[in-house]
N, C-alpha and C positions, 0 to 999 in steps of 0.2 A: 504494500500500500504506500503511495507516495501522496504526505500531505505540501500542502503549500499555505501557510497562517498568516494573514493580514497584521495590520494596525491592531484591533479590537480582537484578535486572535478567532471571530466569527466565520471567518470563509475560510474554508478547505476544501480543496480541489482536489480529487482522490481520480487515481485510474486501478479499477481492482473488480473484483466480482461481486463486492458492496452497491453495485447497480440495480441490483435486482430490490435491496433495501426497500427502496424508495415507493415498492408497490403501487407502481401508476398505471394505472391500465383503462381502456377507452369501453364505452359500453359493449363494444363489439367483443371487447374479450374472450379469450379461453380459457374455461376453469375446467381444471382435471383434478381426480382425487382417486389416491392406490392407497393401500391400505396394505399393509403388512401388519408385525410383531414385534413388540418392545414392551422391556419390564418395566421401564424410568418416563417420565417425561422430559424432552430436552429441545431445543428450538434451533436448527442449521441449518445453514445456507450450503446446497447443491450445483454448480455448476450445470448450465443448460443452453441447449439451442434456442432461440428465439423461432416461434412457430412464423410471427408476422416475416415480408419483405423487408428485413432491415440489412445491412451487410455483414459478414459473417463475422470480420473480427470484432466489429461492436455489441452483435450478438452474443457471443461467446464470455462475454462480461457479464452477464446477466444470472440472477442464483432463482434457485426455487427452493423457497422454503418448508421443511420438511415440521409436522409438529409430533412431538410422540407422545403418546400416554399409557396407561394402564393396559387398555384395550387396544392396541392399533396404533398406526402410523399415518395421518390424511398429509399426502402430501398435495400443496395447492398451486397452483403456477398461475400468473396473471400475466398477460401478453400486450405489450402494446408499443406502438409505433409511434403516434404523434405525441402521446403524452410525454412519451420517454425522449423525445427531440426536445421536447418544448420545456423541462425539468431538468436543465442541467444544474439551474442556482439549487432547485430544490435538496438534489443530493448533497451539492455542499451544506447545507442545512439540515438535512440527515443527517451529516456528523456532530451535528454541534448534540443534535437529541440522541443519537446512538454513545455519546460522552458525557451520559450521567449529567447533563445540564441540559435545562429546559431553554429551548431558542425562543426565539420572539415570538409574542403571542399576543398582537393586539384587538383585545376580544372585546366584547359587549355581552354582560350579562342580568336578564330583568325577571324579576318573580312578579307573575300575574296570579288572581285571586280572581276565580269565578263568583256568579251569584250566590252560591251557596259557602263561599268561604273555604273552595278547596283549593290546594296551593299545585301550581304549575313552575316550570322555569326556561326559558328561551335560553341559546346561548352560540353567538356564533366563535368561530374561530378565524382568527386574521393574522395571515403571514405572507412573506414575500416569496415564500414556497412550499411546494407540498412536503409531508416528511414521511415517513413508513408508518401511519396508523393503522393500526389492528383494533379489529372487533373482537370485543374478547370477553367472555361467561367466565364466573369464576364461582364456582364451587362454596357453600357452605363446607365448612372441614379444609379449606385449603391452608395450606402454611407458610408463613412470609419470615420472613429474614433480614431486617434492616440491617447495614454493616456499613460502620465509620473506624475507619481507622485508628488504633490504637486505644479501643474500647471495647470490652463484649458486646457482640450482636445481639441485637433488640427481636426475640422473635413472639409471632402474634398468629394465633389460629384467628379463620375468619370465620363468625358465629352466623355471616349473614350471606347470601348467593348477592354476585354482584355481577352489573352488567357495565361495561366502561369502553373507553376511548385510549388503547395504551398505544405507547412507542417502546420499543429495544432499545435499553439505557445505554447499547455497546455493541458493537461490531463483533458480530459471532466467529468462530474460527473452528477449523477440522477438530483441534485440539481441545478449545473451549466452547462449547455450543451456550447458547443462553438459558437458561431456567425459566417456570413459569414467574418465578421471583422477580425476574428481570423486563418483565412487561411493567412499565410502569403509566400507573392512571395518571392519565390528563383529565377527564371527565367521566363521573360515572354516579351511577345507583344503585341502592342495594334496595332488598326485597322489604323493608322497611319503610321506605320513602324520605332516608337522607341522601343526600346527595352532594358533589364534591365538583368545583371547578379549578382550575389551574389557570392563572390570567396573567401577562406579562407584566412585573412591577420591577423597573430599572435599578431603582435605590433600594433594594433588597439586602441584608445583612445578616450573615447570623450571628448565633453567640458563643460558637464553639470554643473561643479561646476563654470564657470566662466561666466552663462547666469542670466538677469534678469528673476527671477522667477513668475516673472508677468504675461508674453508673451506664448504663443499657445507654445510649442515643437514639433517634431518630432523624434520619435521614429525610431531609424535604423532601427529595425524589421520590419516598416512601408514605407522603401525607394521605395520598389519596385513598392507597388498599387499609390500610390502617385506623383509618379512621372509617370506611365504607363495610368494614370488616367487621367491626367492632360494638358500632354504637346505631341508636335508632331515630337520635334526636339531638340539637345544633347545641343543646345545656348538655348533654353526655359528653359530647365533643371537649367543651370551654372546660368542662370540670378534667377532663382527660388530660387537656395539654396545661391546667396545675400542677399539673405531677411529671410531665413526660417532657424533656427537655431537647426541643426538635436543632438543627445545625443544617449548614448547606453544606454539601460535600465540593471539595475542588474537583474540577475535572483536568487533567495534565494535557487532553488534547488539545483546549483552548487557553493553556497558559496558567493553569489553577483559577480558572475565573470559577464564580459561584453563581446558582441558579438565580436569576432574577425575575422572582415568580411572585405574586401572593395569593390567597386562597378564599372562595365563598363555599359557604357550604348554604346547604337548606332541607330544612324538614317540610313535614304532611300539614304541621300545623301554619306553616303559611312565614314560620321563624326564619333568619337570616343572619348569617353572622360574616365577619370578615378577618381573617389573619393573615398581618401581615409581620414584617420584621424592619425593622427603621432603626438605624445606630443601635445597631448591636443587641436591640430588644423584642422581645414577639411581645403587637399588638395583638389583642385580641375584639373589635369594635363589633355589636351590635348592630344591625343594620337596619334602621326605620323605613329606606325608601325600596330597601329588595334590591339596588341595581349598586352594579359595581361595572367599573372598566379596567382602566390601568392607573398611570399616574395621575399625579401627585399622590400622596397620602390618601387613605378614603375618609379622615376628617376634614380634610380641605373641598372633596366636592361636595360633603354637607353645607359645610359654610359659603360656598358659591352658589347653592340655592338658592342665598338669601337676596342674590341678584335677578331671580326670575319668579318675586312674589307676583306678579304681574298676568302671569300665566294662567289662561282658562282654552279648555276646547268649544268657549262661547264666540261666534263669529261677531265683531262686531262692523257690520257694513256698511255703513251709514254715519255720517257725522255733519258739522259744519264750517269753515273756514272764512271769518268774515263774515260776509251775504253768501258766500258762494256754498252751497249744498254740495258733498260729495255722496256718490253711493258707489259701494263695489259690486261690478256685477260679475261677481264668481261666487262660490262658496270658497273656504279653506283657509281666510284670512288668520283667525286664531293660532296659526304655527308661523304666522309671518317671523316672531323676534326668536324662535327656536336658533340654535343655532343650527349651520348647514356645516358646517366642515365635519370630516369622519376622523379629528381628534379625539385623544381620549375624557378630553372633557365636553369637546362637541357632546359625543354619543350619551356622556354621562346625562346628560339634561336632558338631551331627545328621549333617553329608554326610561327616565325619571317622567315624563311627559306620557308615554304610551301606557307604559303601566298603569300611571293614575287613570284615565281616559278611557283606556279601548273598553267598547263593549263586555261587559259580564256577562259571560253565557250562560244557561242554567243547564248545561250536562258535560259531561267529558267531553264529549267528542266534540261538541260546539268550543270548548274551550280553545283545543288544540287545534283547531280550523281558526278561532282568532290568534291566537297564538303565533300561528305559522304569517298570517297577514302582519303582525306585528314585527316579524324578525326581518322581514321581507324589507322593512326601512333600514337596513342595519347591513345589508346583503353588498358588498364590493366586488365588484366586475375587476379583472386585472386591467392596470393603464387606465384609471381613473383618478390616479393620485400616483408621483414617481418621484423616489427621491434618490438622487442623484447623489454619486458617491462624497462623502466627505459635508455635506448639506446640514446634518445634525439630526436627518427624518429619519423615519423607525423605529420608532422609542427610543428616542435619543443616541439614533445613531449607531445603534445597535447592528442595524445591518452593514454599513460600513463597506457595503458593495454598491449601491445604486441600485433600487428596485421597486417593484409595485405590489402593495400590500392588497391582496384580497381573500376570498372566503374559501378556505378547502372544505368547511361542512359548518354546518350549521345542527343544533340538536334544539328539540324539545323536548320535557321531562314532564310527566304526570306523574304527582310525586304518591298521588292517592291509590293508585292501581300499580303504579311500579312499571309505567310504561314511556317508553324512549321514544322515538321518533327523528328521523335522520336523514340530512339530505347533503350530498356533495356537491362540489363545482360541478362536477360532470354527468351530475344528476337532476331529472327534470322535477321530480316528487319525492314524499318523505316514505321513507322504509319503516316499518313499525317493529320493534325488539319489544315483548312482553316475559317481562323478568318473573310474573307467576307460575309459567309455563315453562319457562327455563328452569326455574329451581326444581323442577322434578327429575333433574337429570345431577347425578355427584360429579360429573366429567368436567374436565377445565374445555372450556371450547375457545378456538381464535380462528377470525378469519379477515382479510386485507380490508381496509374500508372500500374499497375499489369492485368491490363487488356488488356494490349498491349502486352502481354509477348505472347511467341511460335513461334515454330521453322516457318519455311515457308512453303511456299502453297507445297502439296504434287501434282505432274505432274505425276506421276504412270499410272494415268487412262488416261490422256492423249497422253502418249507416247504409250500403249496399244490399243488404239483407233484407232489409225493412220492407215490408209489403205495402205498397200506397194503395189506396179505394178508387179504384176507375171510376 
């Protein structure tokens, strides 16, 4: 593997069979699945020919990931041509997530509340590339393994079936394959209806140099199984990390940088909390408005509220200037002073505004149909926004290559039924994951997010079909 490390040590440029990582595949794809025997579960990359027209030595770079478990071997190949032209930055940004450090992640995330008071939560993800996300079931009885250096490893059975959004914290090898340990949640729910986000916060710090090095750690990179594992409600959590003393691990391939991440969770009851880590201490904030983005601080977009008491979704269209009578002849006026930029404090006030607002449905399903309208403001097309190398954009510059932030997936969470819903860049509609149904099964399951991708159902032959009255 040959890296090449920038300024911000974020871009590496890798030629290796770390290609296939990136799991980018077009709707058209080809999924295959062989099934063998295996005692252990362990996660490798294969060596493969590329099935599309691409040419053979770049082909030849390309891995198929193999998963093993108890039962069997699925191995899954995803195939694809334009994606995999079009994703070179992305793989450098696979390494940054394959090195146990979370990349940029400028997300938007809002908890809606139906007419009945049950709690939901939108959440999109924003980066200036795709990364190897996996779908991935996890097991009531599963067992996790936090490990920080120079301390006993922190281990924790998962008392709860979980459904999530992981990355490979690490570049798998013949030698060292990855563990199910080593998927690590970006977003996820367990059978309970907490739920765990991962969102980019630049001024992130931990406090490993001021802990007894005696004592169990937790690894950020391990917040998500750990607390999705564990607990059923956002006051189990806060009481949890009184006692549990979390650190950001260095990662060596970006230079010992550390995760720049912080965390929402949410419960059924409609609760919200926010941790983060600021000079060297874990905040733990309460969340009254449900929405969180990235930076600043999440007390400082409190207090920036207080600059849009002003706000109503009352249009008001009419008024007068002088003698002179105005009226507007649109509807929609009421979001004129929103902000329009897809900043992280832009969006904090736009998803603080939709929340409050969007219609209250009175059923599930109604909810998640507004739900899905609401995330749909929030939804970045690539080359809408470009920040050009050395500019300061990206979260702060974070990317430090020149790039265009937009949406690899968007999720919604029904936090009441324990149901997911998921939609990719390369996906025209949302995929529905029901984690009641899943927990009937003890097997860890993972599959590419890439397998969700395509346009929608084609109605051609239906509309065709249809019998008209002479």
């Amino acid at each position: 593997m040959l890296f090449k490390q920038y300024r911000h040590g974020l871009t590496i440029a890798f030629i290796s069979g770390l290609v296939g990582l990136v799991n980018i595949s077009p709707s058209a794809a080809s999924t295959q699945f062989a099934q063998s025997t295996s005692p252990e579960f362990a996660y490798r990359w294969h060596r493969a020919m590329l099935e599309a027209d691409l040419p053979k030595n770049f082909a030849d770079r390309l891995a198929k990931p193999t998963f093993k478990s108890n039962s069997g071997v699925w191995r899954l190949t995803m195939f694809s041509r334009a994606r995999l032209r079009e994703s070179m930055i992305a793989i450098a940004l696979g390494l940054v997530g394959l090195a146990n450090v979370a990349p940029v992640m400028a997300c938007t995330k809002l908890t809606y509340l139906d007419a009945n008071g049950n709690a939901y939560h939108g959440r999109t993800m924003e980066l200036g590339g795709d990364l190897p996300w996996l779908l991935t079931y996890f097991p009531a009885g599963q067992t996790f393994e936090s490990d920080v250096d120079g301390v006993p490893p922190l281990t924790y059975t998962a008392q709860y079936a979980m459904f999530a959004v992981t990355i490979p914290n690490r570049a798998p090898t013949d030698t060292s394959p990855l563990t199910a340990n080593e998927l690590k949640v970006v977003e996820g729910i367990n059978e309970q209806g907490l739920s765990i986000s991962i969102l980019a916060y630049p001024s992130a710090a931990g406090t490993q140099r001021q802990l007894d090095v005696t004592q169990s750690l937790l690894s950020v990179n391990d917040m998500g199984s750990w607390a999705l594992g564990q607990f059923q409600t956002v006051e189990e959590v806060k009481a949890a990390l009184a006692d549990q003393a979390v650190v950001f691990t260095p990662a060596a391939a970006i230079g010992g940088a550390e995760a720049p991440v912080h965390f929402v969770l949410n419960d059924r009851t409609g609760a919200t909390i926010v941790v983060e880590f600021h000079e060297g201490e874990m905040v733990i904030y309460d969340n009254p408005v449900g929405v969180m983005t990235n930076g600043p601080q999440f007390d400082w977009h409190l207090t920036n509220l207080n600059n849009y008491t002003h706000l109503s979704n009352v249009d008001q269209s009419t008024g007068t200037f002088g003698t002179l009578p105005v009226n507007q002849p649109d509807s929609g006026i009421a979001t004129a002073s929103l902000p329009s930029s897809n900043t992280s404090v832009g969006r904090f006030v736009r998803a603080v505004y939709y929340a409050q607002f969007a219609e209250k449905a009175s059923d599930p399903d109604g909810a998640i149909l507004t739900l899905a309208r609401v995330m749909n403001n929030f939804d970045r097309p690539k080359d809408i926004t470009y920040d050009p190398p050395g500019s300061g954009g990206g979260e702060g510059d974070a990317l430090a290559m020149g790039d265009t932030e937009y949406t690899p997936w968007t999720i919604l969470a029904d936090l009441s039924q324990a149901r997911v819903f998921l939609r990719t860049y390369y996906g025209l509609n949302y995929t529905m994951f029901d984690l009641s149904q899943l927990a009937d099964t003890d097997e860890l399951k993972v599959m590419p997010i890439s397998a969700i991708d395509g346009l929608g159902s084609d109605g051609t032959s239906a509309l065709l079909s249809v019998d008209m009255p002479q």
